[in-house]
C-alpha positions as CSV (number, residue, x, y, z in Angstrom):
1,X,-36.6,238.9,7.2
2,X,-37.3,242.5,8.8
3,X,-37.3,240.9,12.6
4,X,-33.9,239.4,11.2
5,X,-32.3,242.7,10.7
6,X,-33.9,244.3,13.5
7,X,-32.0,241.9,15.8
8,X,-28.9,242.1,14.3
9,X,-28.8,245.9,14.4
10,X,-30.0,245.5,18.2
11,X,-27.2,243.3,18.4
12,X,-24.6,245.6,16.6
13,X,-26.0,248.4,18.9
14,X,-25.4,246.8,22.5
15,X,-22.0,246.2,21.0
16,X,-21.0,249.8,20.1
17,X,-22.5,250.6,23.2
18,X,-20.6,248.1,25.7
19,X,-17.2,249.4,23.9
20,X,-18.2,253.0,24.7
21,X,-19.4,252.0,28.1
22,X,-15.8,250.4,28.3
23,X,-13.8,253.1,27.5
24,X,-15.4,256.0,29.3
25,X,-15.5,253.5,32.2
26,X,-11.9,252.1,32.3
27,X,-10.2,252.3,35.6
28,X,-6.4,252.8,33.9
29,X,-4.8,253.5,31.0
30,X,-4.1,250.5,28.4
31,X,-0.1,250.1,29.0
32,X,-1.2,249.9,33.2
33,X,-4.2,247.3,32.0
34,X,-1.1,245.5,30.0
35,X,1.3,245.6,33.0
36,X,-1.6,244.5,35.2
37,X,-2.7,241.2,33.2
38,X,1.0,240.6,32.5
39,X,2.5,241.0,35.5
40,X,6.5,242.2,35.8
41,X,7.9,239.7,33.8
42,X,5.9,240.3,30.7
43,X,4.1,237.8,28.1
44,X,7.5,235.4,28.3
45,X,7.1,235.4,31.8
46,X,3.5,234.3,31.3
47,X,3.8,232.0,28.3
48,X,6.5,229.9,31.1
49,X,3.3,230.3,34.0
50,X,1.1,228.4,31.8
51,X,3.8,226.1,30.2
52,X,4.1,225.0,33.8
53,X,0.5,225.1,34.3
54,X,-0.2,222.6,31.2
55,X,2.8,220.4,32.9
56,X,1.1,220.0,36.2
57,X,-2.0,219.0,34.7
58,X,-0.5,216.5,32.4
59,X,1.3,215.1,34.9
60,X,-2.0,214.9,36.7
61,X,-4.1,213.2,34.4
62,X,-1.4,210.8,33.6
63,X,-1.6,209.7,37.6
64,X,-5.6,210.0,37.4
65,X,-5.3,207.6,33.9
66,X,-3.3,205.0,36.2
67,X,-5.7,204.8,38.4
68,X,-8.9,204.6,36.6
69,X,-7.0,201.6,34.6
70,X,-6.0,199.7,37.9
71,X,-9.4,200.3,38.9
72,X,-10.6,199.3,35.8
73,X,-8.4,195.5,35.5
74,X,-9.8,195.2,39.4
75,X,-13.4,195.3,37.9
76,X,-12.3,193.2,35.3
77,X,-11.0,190.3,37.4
78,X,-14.0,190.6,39.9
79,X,-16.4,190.2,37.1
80,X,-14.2,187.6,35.2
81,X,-14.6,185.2,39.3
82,X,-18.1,186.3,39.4
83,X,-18.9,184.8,36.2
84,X,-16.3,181.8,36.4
85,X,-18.5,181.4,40.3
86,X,-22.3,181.2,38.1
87,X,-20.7,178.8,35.4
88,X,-20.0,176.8,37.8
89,X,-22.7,176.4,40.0
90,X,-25.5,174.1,38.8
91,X,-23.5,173.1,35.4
92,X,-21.9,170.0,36.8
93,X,-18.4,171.0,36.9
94,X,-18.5,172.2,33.0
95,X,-17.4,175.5,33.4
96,X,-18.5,177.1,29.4
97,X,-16.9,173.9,27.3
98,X,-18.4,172.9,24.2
99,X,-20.4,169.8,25.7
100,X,-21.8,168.8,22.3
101,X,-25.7,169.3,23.2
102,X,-28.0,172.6,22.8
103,X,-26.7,176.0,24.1
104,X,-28.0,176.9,27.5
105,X,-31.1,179.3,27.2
C-alpha cells in the first residue's frame, strides 16, 4: 500500500514537473503556438483539412475492399476447380453424389 502511494506521488511529481519544464521552456507565446498548429485559416480551416483527409481515406479503403473481394472470389473459384479436379480423379466419374454406400474415409 505505501509503495502504492509512493508511485503515485512520483508520478504526480514528474507531472508538475514536465508542466513547469514546459512553460519556462516554451519557444512562443500561446496565441503564436495557436496560430502555429492552426495555421491562417483557423480551426474551420482545419476541421475542412481533415474532413478531406477522412474522404481520401474512405475512398481508399473502399478501392482496397474491392480488391481484396475480387481477390478473394479468385481464391474461391480456384479452390472450388481444385476440389471439383480431386473428386474426380480416382472416384469413377462420381464427383460428391450420394452413391448409396459408406462415406469415403
Amino acid at each position: 500500500m505505501a509503495s502504492e502511494k509512493k508511485r503515485s506521488g512520483g508520478f504526480m511529481f514528474g507531472v508538475m514537473v514536465g508542466v513547469a519544464a514546459g512553460l519556462l521552456f516554451a519557444p512562443r507565446s500561446g496565441k503564436e503556438t495557436r496560430q502555429q498548429l492552426l495555421g491562417d485559416g483557423g480551426f474551420n480551416a482545419q476541421v475542412d483539412r481533415i474532413r478531406g483527409a477522412i474522404g481520401a481515406g474512405k475512398d481508399q479503403a473502399a478501392g482496397q475492399s474491392d480488391v481484396l473481394r475480387r481477390k478473394i472470389e479468385e481464391t474461391r473459384e480456384r479452390l472450388r476447380t481444385m476440389a471439383e479436379a480431386a473428386g474426380d480423379g480416382g472416384s469413377g466419374g462420381d464427383s460428391g453424389g450420394d452413391s448409396g454406400g459408406a462415406p469415403a474415409q
